[in-house]
C-alpha positions in Angstrom: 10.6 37.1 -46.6 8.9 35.0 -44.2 5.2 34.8 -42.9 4.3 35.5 -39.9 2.8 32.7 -37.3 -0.4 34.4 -38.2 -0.1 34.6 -41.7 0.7 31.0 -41.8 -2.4 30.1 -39.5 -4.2 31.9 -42.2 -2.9 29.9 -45.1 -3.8 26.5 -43.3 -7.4 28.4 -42.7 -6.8 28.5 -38.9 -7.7 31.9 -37.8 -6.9 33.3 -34.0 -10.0 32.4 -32.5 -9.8 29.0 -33.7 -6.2 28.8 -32.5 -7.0 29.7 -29.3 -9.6 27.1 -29.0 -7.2 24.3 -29.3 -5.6 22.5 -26.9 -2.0 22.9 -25.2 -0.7 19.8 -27.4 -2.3 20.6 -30.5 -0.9 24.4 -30.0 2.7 22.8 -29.6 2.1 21.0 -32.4 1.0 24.1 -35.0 4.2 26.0 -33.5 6.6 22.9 -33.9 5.5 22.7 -37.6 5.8 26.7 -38.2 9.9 26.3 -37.1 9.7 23.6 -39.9 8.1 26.0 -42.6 10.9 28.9 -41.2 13.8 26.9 -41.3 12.8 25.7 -44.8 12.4 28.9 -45.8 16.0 29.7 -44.5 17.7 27.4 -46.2 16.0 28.6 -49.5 17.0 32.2 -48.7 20.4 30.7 -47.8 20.7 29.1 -50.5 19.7 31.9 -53.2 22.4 33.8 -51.4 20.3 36.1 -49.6 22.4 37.4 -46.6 22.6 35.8 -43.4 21.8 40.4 -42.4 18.8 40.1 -44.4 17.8 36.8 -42.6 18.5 37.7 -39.2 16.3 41.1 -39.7 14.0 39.0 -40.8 13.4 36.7 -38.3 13.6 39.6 -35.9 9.6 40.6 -37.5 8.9 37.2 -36.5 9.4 38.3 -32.8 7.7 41.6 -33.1 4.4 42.2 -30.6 2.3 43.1 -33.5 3.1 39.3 -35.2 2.1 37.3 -32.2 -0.4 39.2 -30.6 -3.6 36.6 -29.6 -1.1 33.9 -30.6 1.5 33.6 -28.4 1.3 34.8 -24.2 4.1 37.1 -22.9 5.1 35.1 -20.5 6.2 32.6 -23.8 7.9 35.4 -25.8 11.1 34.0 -24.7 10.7 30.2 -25.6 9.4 31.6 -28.6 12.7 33.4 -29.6 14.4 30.1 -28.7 12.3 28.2 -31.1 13.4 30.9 -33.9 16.7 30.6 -32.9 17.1 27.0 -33.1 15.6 26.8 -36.8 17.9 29.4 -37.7 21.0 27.4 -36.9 19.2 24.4 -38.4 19.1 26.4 -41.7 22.7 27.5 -40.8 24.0 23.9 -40.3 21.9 22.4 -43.5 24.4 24.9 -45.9 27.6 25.2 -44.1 27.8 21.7 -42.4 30.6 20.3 -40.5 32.7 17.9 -41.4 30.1 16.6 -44.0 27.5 15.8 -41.2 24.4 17.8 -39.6 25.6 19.4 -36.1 24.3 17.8 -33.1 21.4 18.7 -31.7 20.1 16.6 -29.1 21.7 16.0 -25.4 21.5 12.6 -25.8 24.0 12.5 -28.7 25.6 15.1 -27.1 26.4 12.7 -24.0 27.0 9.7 -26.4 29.9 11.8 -28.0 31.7 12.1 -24.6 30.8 8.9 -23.6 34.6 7.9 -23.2 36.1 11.1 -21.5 33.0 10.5 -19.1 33.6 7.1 -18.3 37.6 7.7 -17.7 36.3 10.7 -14.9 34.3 8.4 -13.2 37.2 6.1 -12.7 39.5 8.6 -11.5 41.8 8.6 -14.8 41.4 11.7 -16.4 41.3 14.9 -15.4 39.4 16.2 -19.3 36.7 18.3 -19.2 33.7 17.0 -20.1 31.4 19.4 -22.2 27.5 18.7 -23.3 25.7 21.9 -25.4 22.0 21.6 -24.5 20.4 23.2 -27.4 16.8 23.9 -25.3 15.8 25.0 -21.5 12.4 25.3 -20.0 11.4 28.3 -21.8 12.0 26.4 -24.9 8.4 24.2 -23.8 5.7 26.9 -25.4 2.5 26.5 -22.8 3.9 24.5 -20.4 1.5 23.0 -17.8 3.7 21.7 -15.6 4.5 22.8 -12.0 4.5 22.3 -8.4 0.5 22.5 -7.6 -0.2 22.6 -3.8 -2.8 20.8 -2.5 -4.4 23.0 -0.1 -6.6 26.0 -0.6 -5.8 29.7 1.1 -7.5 30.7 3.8 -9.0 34.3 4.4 -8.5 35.7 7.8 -11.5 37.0 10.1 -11.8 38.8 13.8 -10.9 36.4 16.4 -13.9 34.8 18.7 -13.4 36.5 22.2 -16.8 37.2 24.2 -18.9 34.2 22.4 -16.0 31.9 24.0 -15.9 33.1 27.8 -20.2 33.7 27.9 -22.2 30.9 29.4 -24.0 28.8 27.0 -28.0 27.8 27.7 -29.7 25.2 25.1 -33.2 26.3 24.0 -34.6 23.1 22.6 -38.0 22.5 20.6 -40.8 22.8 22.3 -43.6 25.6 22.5 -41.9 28.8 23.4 -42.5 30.5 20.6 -39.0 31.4 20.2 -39.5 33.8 23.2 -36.7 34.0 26.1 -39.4 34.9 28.9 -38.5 36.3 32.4 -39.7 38.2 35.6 -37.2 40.7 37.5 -37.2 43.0 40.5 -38.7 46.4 39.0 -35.9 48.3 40.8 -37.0 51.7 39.7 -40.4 51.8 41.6 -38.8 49.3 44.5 -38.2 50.9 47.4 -36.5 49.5 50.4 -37.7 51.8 53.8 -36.0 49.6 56.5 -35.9 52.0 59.5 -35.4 52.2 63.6 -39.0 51.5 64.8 -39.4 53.3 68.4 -41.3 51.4 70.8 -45.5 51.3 69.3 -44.0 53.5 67.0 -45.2 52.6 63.5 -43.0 49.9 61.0 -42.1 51.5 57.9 -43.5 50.3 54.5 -41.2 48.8 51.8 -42.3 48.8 48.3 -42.2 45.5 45.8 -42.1 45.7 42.4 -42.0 43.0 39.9 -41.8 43.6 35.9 -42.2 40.9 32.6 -39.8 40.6 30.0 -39.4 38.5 27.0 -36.8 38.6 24.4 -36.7 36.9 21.1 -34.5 34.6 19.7 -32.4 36.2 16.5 -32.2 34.5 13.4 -28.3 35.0 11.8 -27.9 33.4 8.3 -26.0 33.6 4.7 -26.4 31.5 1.7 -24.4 31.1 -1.7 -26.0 29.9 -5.1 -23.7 27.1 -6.8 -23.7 25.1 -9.7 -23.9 21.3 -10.0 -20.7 21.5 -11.9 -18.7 23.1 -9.8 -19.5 20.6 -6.9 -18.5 17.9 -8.6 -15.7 19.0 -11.2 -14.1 21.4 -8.2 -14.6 19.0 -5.3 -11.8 20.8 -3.3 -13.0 24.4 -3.8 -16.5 23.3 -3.0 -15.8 21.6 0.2 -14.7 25.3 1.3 -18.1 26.7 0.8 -20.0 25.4 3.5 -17.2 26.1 5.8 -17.2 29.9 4.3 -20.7 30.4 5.3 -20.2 29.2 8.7 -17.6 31.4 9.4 -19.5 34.2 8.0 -22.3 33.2 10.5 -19.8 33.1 13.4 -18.1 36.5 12.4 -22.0 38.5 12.2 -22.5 36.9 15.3 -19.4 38.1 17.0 -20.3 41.4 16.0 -23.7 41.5 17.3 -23.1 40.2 20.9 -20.4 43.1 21.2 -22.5 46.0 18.9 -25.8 44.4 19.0 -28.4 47.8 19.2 -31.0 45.7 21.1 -34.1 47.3 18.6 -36.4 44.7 17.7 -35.7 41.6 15.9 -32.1 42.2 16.8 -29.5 41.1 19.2 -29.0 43.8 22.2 -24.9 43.5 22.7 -22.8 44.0 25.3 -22.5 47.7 24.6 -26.3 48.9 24.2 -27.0 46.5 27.6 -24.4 48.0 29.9 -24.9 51.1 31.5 -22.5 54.0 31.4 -19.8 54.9 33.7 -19.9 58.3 35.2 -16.3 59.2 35.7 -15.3 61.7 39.0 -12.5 63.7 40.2 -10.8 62.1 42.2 -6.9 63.2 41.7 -5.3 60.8 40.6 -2.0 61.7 39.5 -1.3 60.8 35.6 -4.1 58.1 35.8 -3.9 55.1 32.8 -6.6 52.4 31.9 -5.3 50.4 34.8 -6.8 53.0 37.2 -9.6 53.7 35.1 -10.9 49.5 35.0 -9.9 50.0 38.8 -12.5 52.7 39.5 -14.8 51.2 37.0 -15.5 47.9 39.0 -15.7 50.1 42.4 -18.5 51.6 40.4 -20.1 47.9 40.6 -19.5 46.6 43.6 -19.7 49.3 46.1 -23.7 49.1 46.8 -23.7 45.7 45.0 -20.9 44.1 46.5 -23.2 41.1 47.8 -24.1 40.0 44.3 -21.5 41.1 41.7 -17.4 40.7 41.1 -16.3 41.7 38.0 -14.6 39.4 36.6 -13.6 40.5 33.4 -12.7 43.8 31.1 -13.5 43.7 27.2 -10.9 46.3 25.2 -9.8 46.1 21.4 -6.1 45.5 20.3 -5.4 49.5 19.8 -6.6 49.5 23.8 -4.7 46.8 24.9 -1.7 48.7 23.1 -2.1 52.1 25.2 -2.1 49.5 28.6 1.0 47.6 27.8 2.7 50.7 26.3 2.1 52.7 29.3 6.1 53.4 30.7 7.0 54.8 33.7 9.6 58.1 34.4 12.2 55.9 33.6 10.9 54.3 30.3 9.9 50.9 31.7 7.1 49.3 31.0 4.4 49.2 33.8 2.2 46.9 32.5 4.4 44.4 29.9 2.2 42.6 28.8 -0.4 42.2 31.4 -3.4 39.3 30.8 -5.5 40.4 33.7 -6.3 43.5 36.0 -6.8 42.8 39.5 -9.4 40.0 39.5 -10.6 40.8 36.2 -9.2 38.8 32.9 -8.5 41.1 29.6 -10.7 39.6 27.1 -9.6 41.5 23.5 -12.7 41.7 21.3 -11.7 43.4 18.0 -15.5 44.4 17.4 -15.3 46.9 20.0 -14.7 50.6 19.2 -11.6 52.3 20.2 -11.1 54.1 23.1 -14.1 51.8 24.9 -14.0 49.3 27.4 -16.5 47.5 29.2 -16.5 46.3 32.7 -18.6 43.2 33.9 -19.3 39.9 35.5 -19.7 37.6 32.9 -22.0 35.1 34.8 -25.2 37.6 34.5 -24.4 37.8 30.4 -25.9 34.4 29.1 -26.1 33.1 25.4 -29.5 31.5 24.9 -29.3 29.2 21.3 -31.2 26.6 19.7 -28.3 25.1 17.9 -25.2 25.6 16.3 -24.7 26.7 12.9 -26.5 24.5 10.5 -25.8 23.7 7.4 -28.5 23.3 4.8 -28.7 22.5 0.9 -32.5 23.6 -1.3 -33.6 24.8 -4.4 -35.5 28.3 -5.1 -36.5 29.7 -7.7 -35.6 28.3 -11.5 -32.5 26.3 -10.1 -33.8 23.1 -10.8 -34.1 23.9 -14.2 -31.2 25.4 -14.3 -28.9 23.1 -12.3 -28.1 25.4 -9.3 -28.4 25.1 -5.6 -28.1 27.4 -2.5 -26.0 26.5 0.6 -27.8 28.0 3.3 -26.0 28.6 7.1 -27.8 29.8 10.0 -28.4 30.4 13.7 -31.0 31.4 16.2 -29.7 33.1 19.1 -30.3 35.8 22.2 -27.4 37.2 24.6 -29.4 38.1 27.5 -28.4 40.8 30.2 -31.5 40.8 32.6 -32.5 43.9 33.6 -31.9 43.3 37.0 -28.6 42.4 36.4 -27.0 45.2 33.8 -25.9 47.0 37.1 -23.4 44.5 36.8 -22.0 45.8 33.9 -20.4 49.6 32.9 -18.9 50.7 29.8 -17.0 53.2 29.6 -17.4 55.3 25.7 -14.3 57.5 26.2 -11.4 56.6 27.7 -9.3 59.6 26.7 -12.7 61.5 28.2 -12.7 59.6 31.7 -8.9 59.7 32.2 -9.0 63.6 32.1 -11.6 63.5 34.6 -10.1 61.2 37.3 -6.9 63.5 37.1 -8.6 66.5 38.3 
């Protein structure tokens, strides 16, 4: 009885693809003369005595998937109906009238119509009803663009910095270093001390000295995006995000390295591969928790190098941290609630570290040697000129350095579980 949307596209020579090239408004405007062409069509079926059954079955085809698939989205099936609907009762109104006169279809004459029963309520002399039919809601609007758009763009969540934060910081400027971090320690292996009780012309004892040359090299920690010319300048808000993307990516590898570093060449040796191992030893204690653990751990340190080290911090994960401040007591209170320190030693929580490891150690001994912050760069490579691209390019050059002679000052401990069994025997 009636073509479909599609059907009628046809007839005008407009076929899907060219449909779906057109704009928003000059969509709006094919639709809003297909409700014309249907309601037309109504009235003639109306008219020829066709019955309003047959019509309404009808127009029901003109609703089916298969009719406006490509056409119309699913999210506008329902304004779509509406539309049908409304030039139905168009059709409806054009043969049965009322009163002589078309029904009426807008709000505004609507509202004109109770223009007097309005007026009376706002002066408090009539207690009518007032009643206005609008014939159309939002879903009536087919690809509506409007909305609420918010400004801002979403930001994507990454490990918190921890041990970059509390570590000294030492500048490496220009110069001719060769980005090489060079240094001399105590060889502590092949030094021996032989201080002794000398009897009278008895003979001194002999001491041994050892010294040993180190250099590390600085580590090069980078990321870079391609982008197009267009999208810097026709998405100015999305592409002042980039740069601060890459940055953080820096920042997070970074982060990762001075805790998991494996200190092989051309990398970064972290706080893990640097510091030696605790050696756990009986010792009794009666249901022992990481409290006691971090206890015995920094005795570990200090008791032959009391003179040069105090711990002064512990590095754990948030699982970790969990098993301290969960520990309870016979009477299911909490020991530790919430606890920032142990002893003299601040709980630094470093989410790049393992479970079930801690590390012990006086911060002042691990130093962060960099040439310069992140930097931000913008080049070409390759065909991007021709093909108007460019790279963002972030980077940094930096070394965390544990001397030698100082990574007694450190212990990490790779199994809690492991060393808590131990101290309870």
């Amino acid at each position: 009885m009636f073509r479909t949307f599609k059907e009628w596209l046809e007839a005008k020579g407009i076929d899907e693809t060219a449909f779906t090239n057109k704009t928003a408004q000059e969509m709006a405007l094919l639709q809003k003369e297909y409700m014309q062409y249907v309601s037309e069509e109504m009235k003639k079926a109306l008219t020829n005595s066709v019955s309003k059954q047959d019509i309404t079955d009808a127009v029901k085809d003109l609703l089916k998937p298969e009719a406006v698939k490509g056409l119309v989205k699913s999210d506008e099936i329902a304004g779509w109906k509406i539309l049908i609907d409304e030039a139905t009762e168009k059709a409806n109104r054009a043969i049965d009238g009322i009163d002589g006169k078309e029904k009426k279809s807008s709000f505004l004459e609507g509202f004109k119509s109770e223009k007097e029963n309005i007026q009376s309520l706002i002066k408090g002399n009539s207690n009518a009803d007032v009643v206005i039919k609008a014939s159309t809601n939002r879903a009536s609007i087919a690809t509506n663009p409007s909305g609420l758009f918010l400004p801002e763009i979403g930001q994507l969540g990454v490990k918190q910095r921890s041990l970059y934060d509390i570590l000294p910081k030492i500048p490496v400027g220009s110069g001719n270093h060769q980005g090489l971090v060079r240094y001399v320690d105590w060889d502590e292996a092949t030094t021996v001390r032989s201080a002794a009780i000398v009897a009278e012309g008895g003979a001194f004892p002999e001491s041994t000295a050892k010294f040993k040359g180190y250099s590390k090299e600085l580590v090069k920690i980078g990321d870079s995006l391609p982008v197009s010319e267009e999208f810097g300048t026709d998405e100015v808000a999305a592409a002042a995000e980039l740069e601060m993307f890459l940055e953080t990516n820096v920042k997070t590898k970074v982060d990762a390295e001075l805790i998991n570093g494996a200190g092989t060449a051309g990398n970064i040796e972290g706080l893990v591969a640097a510091a030696p191992a605790f050696t756990a030893a009986a010792s009794g204690i009666v249901a022992p928790n990481i409290y006691d653990l971090v206890k015995k751990v920094r005795t570990s340190i200090v008791f032959n190098r009391g003179s040069k080290y105090s711990p002064d911090f512990v590095v754990m994960n948030a699982n970790t941290l969990d098993d301290l401040h969960l520990t309870k007591d016979a009477n299911e209170n909490y020991v530790f609630p919430d606890s920032s320190g142990i002893g003299s030693m601040v709980i630094i929580e470093d989410n790049n570290l393992a479970d079930n490891v801690l590390v012990v150690g006086d911060r002042r001994y691990a130093r962060i040697y960099e040439m310069f912050g992140v930097l931000i760069s913008r080049g070409l490579k390759g065909d991007q000129f021709v093909e108007d691209m460019e790279t963002i390019k972030a980077r940094t050059r930096l070394l965390m350095l544990i001397r030698d002679c100082d990574k007694t000052g450190f212990r990490k401990v790779t199994s809690i579980s492991a060393a808590l069994t131990t101290l309870a025997t």
